[in-house]
C-alpha positions as MATLAB code, in Angstrom:
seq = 'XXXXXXXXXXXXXXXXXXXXXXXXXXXXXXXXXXXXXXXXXXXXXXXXXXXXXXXXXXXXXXXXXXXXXXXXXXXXXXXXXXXXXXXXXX';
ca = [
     -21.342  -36.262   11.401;
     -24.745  -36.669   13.316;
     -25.546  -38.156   16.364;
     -28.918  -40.015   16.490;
     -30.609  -40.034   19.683;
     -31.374  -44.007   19.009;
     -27.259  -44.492   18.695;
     -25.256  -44.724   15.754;
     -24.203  -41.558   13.491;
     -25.000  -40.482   10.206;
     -22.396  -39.103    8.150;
     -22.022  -36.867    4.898;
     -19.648  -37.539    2.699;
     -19.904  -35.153   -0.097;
     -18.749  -36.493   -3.188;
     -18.469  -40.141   -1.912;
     -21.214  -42.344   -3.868;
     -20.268  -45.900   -2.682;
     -18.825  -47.605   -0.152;
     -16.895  -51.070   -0.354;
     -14.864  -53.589    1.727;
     -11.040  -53.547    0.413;
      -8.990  -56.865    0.430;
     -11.433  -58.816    2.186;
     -12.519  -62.572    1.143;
     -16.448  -63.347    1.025;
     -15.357  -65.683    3.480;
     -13.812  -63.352    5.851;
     -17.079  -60.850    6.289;
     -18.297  -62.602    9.523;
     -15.241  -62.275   11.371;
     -16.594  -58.867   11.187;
     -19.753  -59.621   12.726;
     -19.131  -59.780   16.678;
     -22.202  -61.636   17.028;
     -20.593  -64.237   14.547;
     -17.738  -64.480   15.604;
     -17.702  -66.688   18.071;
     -19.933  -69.118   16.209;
     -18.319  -69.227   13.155;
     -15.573  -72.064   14.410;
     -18.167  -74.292   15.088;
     -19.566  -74.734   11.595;
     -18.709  -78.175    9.528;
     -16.268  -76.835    7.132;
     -13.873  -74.584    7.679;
     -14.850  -72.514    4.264;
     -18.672  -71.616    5.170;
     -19.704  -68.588    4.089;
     -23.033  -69.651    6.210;
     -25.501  -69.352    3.649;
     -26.729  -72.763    2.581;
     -23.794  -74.988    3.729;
     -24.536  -78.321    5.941;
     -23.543  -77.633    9.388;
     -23.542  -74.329    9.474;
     -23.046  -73.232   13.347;
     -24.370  -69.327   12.567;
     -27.588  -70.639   10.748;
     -28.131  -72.171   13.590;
     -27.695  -69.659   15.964;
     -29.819  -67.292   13.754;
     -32.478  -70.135   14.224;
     -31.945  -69.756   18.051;
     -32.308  -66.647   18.557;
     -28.538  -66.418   19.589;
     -27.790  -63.548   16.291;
     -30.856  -61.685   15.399;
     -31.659  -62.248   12.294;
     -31.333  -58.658   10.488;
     -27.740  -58.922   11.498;
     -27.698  -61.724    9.767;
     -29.471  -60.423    6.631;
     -27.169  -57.428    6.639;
     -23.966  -60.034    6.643;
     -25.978  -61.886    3.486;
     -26.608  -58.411    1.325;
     -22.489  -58.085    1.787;
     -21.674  -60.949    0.682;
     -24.202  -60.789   -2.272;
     -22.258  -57.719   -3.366;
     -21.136  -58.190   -7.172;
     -17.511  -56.823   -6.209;
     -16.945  -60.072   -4.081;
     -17.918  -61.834   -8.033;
     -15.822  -59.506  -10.017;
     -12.059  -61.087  -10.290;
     -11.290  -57.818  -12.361;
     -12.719  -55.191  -10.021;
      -9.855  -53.049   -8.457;
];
């Protein structure tokens, strides 16, 4: 593991080619999102996944200024991930 002087680490995982989010709804990723977190009540349906829903109190905020948006990008390329598609994946 690597410290960067900017903050953060880098680590080396030999042998380790992906990485993935076990047992977790698409719906569920932006509870992991601090920044989201406390917005994500707020949106019109209960069932966002605040990408092109009506309502949508993180949109919003992204709009604002209140979650910068490459958070948010980095919440959308999760979601886009094919596993969260795949009924079959394991």
């Amino acid at each position: 593991m690597y410290k960067l002087p900017i903050g953060g680490y880098i680590i080396d995982t030999p042998g380790i080619k992906e990485f993935g989010l076990a047992d977790m709804e698409k719906t569920e990723v932006a509870e992991r999102f601090p920044e989201m977190r406390k917005f994500q009540h707020n949106c019109k349906f209960n069932n966002c996944t605040h990408t092109n829903e009506p309502g949508c109190a993180i949109k919003k905020a992204v709009e604002e200024g209140l979650i910068p948006e490459e958070r948010y990008n980095n919440y959308l390329s999760i979601i886009s991930d094919e596993y969260f598609y795949d009924s079959n994946y394991d």
